[in-house]
Structure formats: C-alpha cells, structure tokens
N, C-alpha and C positions, 0 to 999 in steps of 0.2 A: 504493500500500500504506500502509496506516496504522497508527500505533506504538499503540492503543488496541487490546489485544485485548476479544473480545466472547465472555466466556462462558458455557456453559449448565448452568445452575443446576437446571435442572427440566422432566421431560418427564412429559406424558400424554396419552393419549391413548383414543378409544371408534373401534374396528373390526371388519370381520369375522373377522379371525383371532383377535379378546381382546379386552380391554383391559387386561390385565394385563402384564408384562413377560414372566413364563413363559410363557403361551399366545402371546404375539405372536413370541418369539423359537422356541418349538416349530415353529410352523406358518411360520415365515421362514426356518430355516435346513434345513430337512425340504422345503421347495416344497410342501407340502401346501396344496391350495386350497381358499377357502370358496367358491366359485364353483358356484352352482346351476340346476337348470333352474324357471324359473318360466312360466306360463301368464296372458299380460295378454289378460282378455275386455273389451272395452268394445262397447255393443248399438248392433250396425247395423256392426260390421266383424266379420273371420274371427279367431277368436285367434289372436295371435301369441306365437309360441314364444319365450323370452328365455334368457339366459345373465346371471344377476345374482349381487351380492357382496353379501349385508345383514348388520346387524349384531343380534345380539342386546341389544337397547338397548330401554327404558321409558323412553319422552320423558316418558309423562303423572309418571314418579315423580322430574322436577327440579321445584323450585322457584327462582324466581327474586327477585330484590329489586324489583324491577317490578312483579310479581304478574301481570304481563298473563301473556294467552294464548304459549304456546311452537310456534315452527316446530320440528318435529324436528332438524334441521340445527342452529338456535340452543341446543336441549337437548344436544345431543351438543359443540356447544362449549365451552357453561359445563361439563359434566361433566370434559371434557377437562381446562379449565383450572382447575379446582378439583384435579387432580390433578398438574397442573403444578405449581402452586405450592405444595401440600402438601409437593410431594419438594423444593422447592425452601427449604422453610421461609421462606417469605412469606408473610407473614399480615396481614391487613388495617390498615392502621395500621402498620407496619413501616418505610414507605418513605416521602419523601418524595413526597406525593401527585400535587406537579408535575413530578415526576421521574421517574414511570410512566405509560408510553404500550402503545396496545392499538393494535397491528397485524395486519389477520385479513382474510384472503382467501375467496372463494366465488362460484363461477362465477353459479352462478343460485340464489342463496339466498330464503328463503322460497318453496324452488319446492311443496312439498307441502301447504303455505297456501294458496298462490296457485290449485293445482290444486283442494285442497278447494269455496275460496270460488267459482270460477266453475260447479262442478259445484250448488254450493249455490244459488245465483241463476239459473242459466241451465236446467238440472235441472229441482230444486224449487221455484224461485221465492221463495228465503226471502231474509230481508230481512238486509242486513250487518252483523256486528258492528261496532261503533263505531271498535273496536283494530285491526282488518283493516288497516290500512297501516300501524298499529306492528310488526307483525305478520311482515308477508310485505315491508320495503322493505331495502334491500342493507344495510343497516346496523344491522340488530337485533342481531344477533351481538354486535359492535363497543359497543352500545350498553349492551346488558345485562352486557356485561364489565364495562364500564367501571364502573357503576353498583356490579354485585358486589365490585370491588375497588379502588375509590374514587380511579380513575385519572385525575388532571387533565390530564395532559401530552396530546401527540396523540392518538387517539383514531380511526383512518383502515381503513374498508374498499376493500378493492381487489379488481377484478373485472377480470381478464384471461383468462377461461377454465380452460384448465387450468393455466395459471401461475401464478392466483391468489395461492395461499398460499407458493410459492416468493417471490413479489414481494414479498409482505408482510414474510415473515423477513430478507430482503437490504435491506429501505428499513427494518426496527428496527435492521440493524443499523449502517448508515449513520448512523441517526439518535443511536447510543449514540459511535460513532468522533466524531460531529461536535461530541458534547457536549451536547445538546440534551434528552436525557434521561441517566438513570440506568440504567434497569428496564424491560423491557417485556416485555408478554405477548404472544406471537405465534405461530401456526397459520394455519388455515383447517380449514374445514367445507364437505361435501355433503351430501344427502341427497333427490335429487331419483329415487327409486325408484316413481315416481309415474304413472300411467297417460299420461297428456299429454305428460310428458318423455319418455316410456319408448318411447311408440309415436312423438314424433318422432326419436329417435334411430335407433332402426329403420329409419324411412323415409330415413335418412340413408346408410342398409346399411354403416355402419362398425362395427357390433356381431356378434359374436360367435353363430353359432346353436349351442343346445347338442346336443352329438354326444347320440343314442336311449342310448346305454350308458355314456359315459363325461362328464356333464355340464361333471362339474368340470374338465374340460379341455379347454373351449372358450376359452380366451386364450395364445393360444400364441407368444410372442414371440422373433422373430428365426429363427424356424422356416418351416420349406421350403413349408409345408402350413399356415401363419397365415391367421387371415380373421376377422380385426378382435377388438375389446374387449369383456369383460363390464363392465358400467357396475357403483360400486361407492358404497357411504356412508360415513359415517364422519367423522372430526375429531380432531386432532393439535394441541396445543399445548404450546411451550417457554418455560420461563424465561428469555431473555435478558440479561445484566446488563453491567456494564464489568468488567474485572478488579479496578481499582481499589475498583468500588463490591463485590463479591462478596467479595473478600479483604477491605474491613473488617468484613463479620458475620460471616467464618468460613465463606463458602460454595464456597471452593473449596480442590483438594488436587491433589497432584501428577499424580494420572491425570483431570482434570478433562478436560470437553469444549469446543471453545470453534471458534465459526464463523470460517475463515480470509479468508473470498472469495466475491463476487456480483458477478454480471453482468446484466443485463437488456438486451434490445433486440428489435428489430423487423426480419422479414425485410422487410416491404414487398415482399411480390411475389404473393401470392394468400391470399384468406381462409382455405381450407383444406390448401391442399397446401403443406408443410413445402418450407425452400429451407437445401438444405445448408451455403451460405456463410456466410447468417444464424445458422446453430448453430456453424460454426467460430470468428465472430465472438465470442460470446457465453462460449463456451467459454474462447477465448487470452484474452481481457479477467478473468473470471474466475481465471484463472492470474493475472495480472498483476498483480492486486488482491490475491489473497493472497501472494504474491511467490514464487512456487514455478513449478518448471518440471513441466514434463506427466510425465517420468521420479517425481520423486515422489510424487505420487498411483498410492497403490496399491488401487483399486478404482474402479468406475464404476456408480454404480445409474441406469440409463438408464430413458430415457422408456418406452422401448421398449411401444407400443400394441399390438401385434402386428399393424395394418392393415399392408396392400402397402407402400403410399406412404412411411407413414410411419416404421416400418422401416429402408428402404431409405436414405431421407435423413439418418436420426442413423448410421447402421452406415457410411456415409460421413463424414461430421462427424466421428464418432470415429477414425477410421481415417485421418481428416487430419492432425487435433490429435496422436493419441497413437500413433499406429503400430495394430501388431496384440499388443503386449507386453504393454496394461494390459489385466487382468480385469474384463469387463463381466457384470454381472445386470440382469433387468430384474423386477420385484418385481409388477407389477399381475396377473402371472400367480395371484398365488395371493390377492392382497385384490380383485381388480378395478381398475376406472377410475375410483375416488375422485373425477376431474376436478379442481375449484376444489378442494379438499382433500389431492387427490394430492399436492404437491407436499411438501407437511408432513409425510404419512403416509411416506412415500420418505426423507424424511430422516431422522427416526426411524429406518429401518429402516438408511439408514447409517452411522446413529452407533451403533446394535449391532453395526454389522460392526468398527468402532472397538472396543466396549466386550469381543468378546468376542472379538477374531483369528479371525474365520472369514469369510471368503467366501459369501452365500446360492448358491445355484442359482438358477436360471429355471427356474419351474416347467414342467412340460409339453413343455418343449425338446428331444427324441428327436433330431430330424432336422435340423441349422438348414441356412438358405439358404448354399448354396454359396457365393453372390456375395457374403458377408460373410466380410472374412479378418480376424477378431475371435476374441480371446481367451472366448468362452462361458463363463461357469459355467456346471455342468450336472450333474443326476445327482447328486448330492454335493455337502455347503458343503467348501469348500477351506482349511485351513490358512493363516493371514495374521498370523504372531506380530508379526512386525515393522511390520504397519501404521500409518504415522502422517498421512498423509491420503488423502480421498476424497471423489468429485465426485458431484453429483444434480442429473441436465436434467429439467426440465421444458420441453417444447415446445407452445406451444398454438396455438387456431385463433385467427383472426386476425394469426399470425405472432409473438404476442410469445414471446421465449425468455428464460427464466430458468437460470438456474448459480448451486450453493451449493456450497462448497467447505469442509470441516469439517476438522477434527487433534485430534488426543490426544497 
C-alpha cells in the first residue's frame, strides 16, 4: 500500500448510453440498454444476425493536431479526453510537460482502418494511403494524445484484450505512487463494430443472438438463460493526478474521487476459459494494495460477460474473496462489450455508484443462475449512502486479470 494517494481530477467519456453525465447515469442506474439488433451482410456468406452496443458519435467531426487520417476508436479517444481534462481544468501548458504521461489501452485498435484498408486493396484494388500505419498501428491513440496535450513523460499503449484499459489506469497509477510522473491521462478505446471483427466474433459463438422481440436484451449476465455478449464501442478517459500535485491548483475537495488499489496478473492456464484462482489472486492482491479488507468495499461492478464459462468463474472468485454479502452488478448489460475499453467504461460507471449512493442493477437479470449465491443487483439501483469503496474486474482472454479498487 502506498502513502501517495492518486486522485481523479477529470472524467469523460463517448458511449452508447451518452456521453454526457445525465444520459450515462439515466441509462446506468435505470438498466436500460442500448443494445440493438443489427444485420452484418458480407457477399458470399448468409447474414448474420448480431446483438450490438454503438455509439452515436461523428468520428469525421474531431480534428486532431496530426491532421492525419482518424481511426474511429482514436476519435472517440481524443473526444473523451478533451473532456477529461476540461472537467479537470487542464489545459494545455498547465503542467509540467515531463510530468504528464498518456496511459491508454485497446484490445485491437485501428481495427475499422485496418478492416477498411484490406476491403480497399483486396476488394477494389486501390492503392494505400501513405498514413495507413499511422493510422491503424496500436498506438495512434496514445500518440495523438500525447501530441494534443503536449505530454513528454511516458506515453504507453497497452493491449491485453479486455483488460486493456483496466491495465493502463492501474500502471498510471503506479507510475504517479512511484513519483515518476505528476498527471496523467488515462482510458482506453474500442471501436471494432466492423464486418471482419464482427463476423469473427460470431464464429467464436461467444456473442449474444438478439431475441425477434426483445433485442435489447440479448446480454444477460449472471442469468439462468445467458448466452454470451453484445460486442460494444466506445472510450472513457480520467484525469489522474497525485494529491499533492491536485491540491496545489485547487483540484481537489472533500468529496473528491481518488483510485485506492490495482492488481494485475495472469491465470496461465488457457487462452480462453477464465480460471477462478487466477481472479481470486488478483482480486486479494488488489485489496492488499489499497489496504482495505473485502468487508469494506461496498459494491462490485463485475466483469460479468454473460457467457457460460465465464460467469460461472468470476461468481466463484467473488464468492471466494467476498462471501455472498457484497453487492454485485454487472454493467455491459446495458452499454455492451466495450472489450479493450471496457475496463474504463466500468469504472466510470463505478465511480457514479460513489458519486451518487446508488447501487446500478444488471440489466436484463429476471432469473439468475441458481449456482450463484451472490448478492444480485437487480430490478432496481439500491440505496448505498454510506459507500466509500468499490471494486471493477476486468477479466480477459489470454488470462490476464485486472482489479481497480476506487473510494470517496
């Protein structure tokens, strides 16, 4: 545990439920899902019926300091964190430039570039833009931040699937306890709603097909009758800062937010199926590190995919860790599977369970599996005056798990 707190200064974020603070908390504490049904035709296979989260978002209307070409995913970043740091009152020139570091996660970023430019060449046969791997390479995000807000300090994209952007928030703030920086700007982005991703995810049968009547409730997590994820877009990004450095401009105050606790590691036992020990791990390490025990956190925004497997393995994990006492939701029911950006979008949504004392619901959750003896939100956000902390898993494929642990 370390005597540097790390507080948050500035959130913003572009998703399907808003991007606003009212539309994102309307549709979080209500379960109300943007979860839709969509129709991917690609010529020479049968369309495939999808269960999607999209955002109302105008990639073509950011510009960037780059001036290059924008991946959607990299547009919805800068947006993001132009709004991070707005609320944050950060403004270019502000900070010591070697003092601010850009930490940003994303599973397969430039994936709707990437899908563009082979449909282009392979298609039509036209010839590549010259930017095409400024473009679509894991780091354009990260790069265009940095450039936008003239950040010398690290400067690092991290790709761990869906953990992505959990990783990233936990390693700025690592990097703020260690003293190495000041500031930093930190999220992650998706945006891979793309015919090529969309139809391999499918063929992966971890998604979600959407019900003929009731679309928007095809992600139903922790439920008796789940079968799998709506894939989602989107991007969340936080101001970061130390106490020290916040409290000299006057950016913090008594009900102030400030990340307690991160854990990161690897199950090491299969690329896709979740291993419960590994999230226990991850979990009690995360406790340890913000020095609180499992009794004090009062709520749990869980991974919760709504896949079989995957389910089944956190609702055990938790049920290790925390008994059946602490309040779990699991949020992707009503934005989707964000993936590499999930992690971010999630914790936002925990630090409203902070900012406002309520509890969200799990969207779509009528019926849960019996074989989970967990506290459900459901139905109803719940009453939480007294909350002063709260946990957000991110569990991804390839095993790696992240844990952020936040207080007020």
């Amino acid at each position: 545990m370390s005597s540097t707190r790390v507080q948050v200064t500035g959130i913003g974020f572009v998703t399907p439920l808003g991007c606003t603070t009212g539309l994102f908390d309307d549709a979080l504490f209500s379960g109300h899902s943007a979860v839709r049904a969509r129709t991917l035709e690609i010529d020479g296979l049968d369309p495939i019926e999808l269960a999607v989260a999209a955002c109302d978002f105008d990639a073509a209307a950011v510009r960037s300091n780059s001036r290059l070409p924008l991946d959607r995913g990299t547009a919805m970043a800068l947006a993001a964190a132009r709004d991070a740091t707005a609320q944050a009152g950060l403004g270019v020139g502000s900070v010591d430039p070697e003092r601010l570091g850009i930490f940003w996660g994303s599973g397969l970023a430039g994936a709707g570039s990437f899908d563009d430019t082979t449909r282009a060449l392979y298609g039509q046969q036209r010839r590549m833009r010259p930017t095409t791997v400024l473009t679509v390479m894991p780091n354009a995000a990260v790069a265009e931040l940095a450039l936008q807000f003239g950040a010398q300090g690290a400067a690092i994209a991290y790709a761990c699937a869906c953990a992505s952007s959990a990783v990233a928030i936990g390693e700025a703030m690592r990097a703020i306890r260690g003293g190495w920086i000041d500031v930093a700007i930190v999220g992650g982005h998706e945006a891979m709603l793309t015919p090529g991703v969309m139809a391999s995810w499918h063929a992966m049968r971890v998604t979600a097909p959407p019900p003929t009547d009731a679309p928007a409730s095809a992600c139903r997590p922790f439920s008796s009758d789940r079968a799998g994820f709506a894939p989602g877009e989107g991007a969340a990004a936080l101001v970061l800062e130390s106490a020290a450095h916040a409290n000299a401009r006057g950016a913090v105050h008594a009900s102030s937010l400030f990340l307690a606790g991160y854990a990161t590691n690897c199950d090491a036992t299969h690329i896709t199926n979740p291993d419960t020990a590994g999230q226990v791990r991850a979990m009690r390490a995360a406790l340890r590190d913000a020095g609180i025990e499992p009794a004090q956190v009062g709520h749990i925004n869980a991974h919760g995919t709504a896949t079989i497997a995957g389910d089944a393995a956190e609702a055990a994990s938790i049920r290790k860790v925390f008994g059946n006492a602490t309040p779990v939701s699991a949020t992707k029911a009503i934005h989707g599977h964000v993936l590499g950006g999930g992690g971010a979008i999630e914790l936002v949504a925990a630090l409203r369970t902070l900012v406002r004392g309520m509890l969200p619901p799990t969207g779509n959750l009528r019926t849960p599996d019996t074989a989970f003896d967990l506290d459900l939100v459901r139905g109803e956000p719940r009453e939480a005056r007294d909350l002063r902390y709260v946990l957000s898993n991110s569990f991804a494929f390839g095993g790696t798990n992240a844990v952020l642990v936040a207080g007020r």
